[in-house]
C-alpha positions in Angstrom: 0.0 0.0 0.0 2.8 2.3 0.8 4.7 2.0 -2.2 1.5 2.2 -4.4 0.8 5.8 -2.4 4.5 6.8 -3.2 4.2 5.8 -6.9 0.9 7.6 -7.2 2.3 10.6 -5.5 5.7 10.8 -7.9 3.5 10.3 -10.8 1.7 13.6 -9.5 4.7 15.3 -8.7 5.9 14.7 -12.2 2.8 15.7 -13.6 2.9 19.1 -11.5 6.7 20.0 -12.7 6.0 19.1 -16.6 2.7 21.4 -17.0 4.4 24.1 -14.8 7.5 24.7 -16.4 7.4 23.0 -19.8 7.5 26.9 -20.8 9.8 28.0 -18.2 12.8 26.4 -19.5 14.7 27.4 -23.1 13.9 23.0 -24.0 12.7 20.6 -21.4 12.7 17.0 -22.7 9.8 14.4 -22.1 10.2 12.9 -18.8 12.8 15.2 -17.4 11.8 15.9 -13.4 13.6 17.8 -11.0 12.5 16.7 -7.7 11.1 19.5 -5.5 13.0 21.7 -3.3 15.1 23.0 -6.0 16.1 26.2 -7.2 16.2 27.7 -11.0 17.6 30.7 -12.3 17.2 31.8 -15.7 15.5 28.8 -16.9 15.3 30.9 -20.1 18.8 29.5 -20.8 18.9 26.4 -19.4 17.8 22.9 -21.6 17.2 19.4 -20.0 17.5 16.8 -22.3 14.8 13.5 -22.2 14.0 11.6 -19.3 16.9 13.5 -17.0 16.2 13.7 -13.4 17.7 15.5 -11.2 17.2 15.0 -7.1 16.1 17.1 -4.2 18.5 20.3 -3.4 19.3 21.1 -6.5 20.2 24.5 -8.1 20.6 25.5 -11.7 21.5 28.8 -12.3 22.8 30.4 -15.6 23.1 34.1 -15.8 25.2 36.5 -17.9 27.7 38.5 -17.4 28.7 39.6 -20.8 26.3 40.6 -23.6 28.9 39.4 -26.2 28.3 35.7 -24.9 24.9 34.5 -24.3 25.2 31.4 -21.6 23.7 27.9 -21.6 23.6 25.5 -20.0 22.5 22.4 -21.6 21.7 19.2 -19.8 21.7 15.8 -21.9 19.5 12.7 -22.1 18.8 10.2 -19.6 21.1 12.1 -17.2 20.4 11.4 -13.3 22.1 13.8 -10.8 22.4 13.3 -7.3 21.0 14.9 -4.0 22.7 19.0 -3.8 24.2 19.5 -7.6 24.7 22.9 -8.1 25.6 24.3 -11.0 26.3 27.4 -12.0 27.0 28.8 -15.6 27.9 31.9 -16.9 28.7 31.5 -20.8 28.8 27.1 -21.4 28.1 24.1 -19.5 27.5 21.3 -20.9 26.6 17.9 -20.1 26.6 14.5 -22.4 24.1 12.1 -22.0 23.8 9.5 -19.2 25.7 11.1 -17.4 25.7 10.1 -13.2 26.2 12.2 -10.5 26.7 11.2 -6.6 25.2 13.5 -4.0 26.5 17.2 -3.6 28.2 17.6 -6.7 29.2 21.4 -7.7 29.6 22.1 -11.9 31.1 25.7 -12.7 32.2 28.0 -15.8 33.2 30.7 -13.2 34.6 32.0 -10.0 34.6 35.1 -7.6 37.1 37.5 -8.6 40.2 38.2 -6.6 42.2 41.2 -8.5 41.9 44.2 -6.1 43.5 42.4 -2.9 41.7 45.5 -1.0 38.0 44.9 -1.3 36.1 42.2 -0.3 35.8 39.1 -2.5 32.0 39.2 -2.6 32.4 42.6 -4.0 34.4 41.9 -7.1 33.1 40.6 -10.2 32.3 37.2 -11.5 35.3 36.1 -13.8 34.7 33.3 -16.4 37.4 30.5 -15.4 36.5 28.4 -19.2 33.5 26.1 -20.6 32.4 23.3 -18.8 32.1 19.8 -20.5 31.2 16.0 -19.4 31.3 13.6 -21.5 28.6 11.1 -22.5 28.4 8.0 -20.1 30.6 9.4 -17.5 30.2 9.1 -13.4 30.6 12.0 -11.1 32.0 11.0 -7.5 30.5 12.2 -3.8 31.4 15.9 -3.1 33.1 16.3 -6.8 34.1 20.5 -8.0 34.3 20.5 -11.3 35.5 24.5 -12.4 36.2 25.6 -15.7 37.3 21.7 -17.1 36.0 19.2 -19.1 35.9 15.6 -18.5 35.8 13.3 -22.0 33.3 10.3 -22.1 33.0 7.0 -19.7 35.4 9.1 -17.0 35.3 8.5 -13.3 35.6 11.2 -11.0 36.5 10.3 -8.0 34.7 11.5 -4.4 36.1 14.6 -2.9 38.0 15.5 -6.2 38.4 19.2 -7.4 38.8 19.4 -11.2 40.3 22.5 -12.8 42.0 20.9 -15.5 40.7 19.1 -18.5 40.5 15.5 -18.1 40.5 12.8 -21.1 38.1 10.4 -22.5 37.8 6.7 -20.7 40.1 8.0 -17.4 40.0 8.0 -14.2 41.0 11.1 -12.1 41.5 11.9 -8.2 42.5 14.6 -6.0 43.0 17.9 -5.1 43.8 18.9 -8.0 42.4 16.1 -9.9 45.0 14.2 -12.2 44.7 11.0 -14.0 45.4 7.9 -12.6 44.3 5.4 -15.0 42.8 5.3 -18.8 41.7 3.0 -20.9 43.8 2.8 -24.5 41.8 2.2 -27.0 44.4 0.8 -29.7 46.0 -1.9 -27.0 42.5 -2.3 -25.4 43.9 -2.3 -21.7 44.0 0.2 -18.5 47.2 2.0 -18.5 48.5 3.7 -15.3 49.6 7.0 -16.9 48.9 6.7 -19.9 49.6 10.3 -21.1 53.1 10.1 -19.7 53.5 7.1 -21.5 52.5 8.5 -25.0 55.2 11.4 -24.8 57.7 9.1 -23.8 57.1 7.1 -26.0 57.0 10.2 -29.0 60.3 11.0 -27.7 61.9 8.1 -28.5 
């Protein structure tokens, strides 16, 4: 009985969210559901791709900043983000298709200012740190940062991890910073402990 009454009562929340803001957003895909509390700002800007969902706590915001770049921020297909995921996009985020995120994961083209040492931070500007990409198919670790990177396709993230530097298709990256620790080689078809170290070495010989 109780599961029947939870059904019934997602079905209605899902209901609710398509008719209310099927006009809100710039695109919203059929099935996508972002499951209330959550925040949106500039929905205008923002597209959710089919069938994404998106859990409790979560904030999309995309606002501009310049009037030479319009922002978006574009959410595939079939994604399904976590508890907390906030993110936040100035000019480009974008994410691939079935894409996973753990809980309170935080996606970012931009940053708080820091050039005039003598006022405070939250009076300075909002500075674009670089577009935001993840590849298709990849999985977002507990607590992740993700600023002004992108990730390739089929990466794992590991928890706690701050990413400010691009990371390659089929890897896996760590840390604070993030760097790669493993990645899949597609021409020997086996996981190779740095792998891009490997490659220059091996171009220099």
């Amino acid at each position: 009985m109780f599961r029947l009454l939870a059904r019934i009562q997602e079905k209605l929340a899902r209901t609710w969210f398509a008719v209310t803001f099927r006009n809100a957003f710039r695109s919203l895909g059929a099935g996508a559901y972002l499951v209330a509390p959550f925040r949106l700002d500039g929905a205008e800007r923002i597209e959710i791709g089919t069938g994404t969902f998106i859990q409790r706590g979560g904030w999309l915001y995309c606002g501009e900043i310049d009037r030479d770049y319009p922002p978006l921020l574009k959410l595939g297909e079939h994604c399904v983000l976590g508890y907390n995921n906030h993110i936040t996009c100035v000019r480009s985020v974008e994410i691939g298709d079935f894409v996973l995120t753990a809980n309170n994961v935080y996606i970012s083209d931009n940053s708080h200012g820091y050039e005039d040492v003598s006022r405070p931070i939250m009076q300075q500007p909002v500075v674009f740190k670089g577009p935001v990409s993840i590849g298709e198919g990849s999985w977002i670790g507990e607590n992740v940062s993700i600023i002004g990177a992108s990730i390739g396709r089929n990466c794992v993230i590991g928890a706690n991890s701050v990413v400010t530097h691009d990371v390659p298709d089929y890897a896996v990256a760590v840390g604070v910073p993030a760097r790669v620790i493993r990645q899949y080689d597609p021409d020997s078809r086996c996981w190779i402990r740095n792998l891009a170290e490997t490659q220059v070495a091996q171009a220099d010989n």
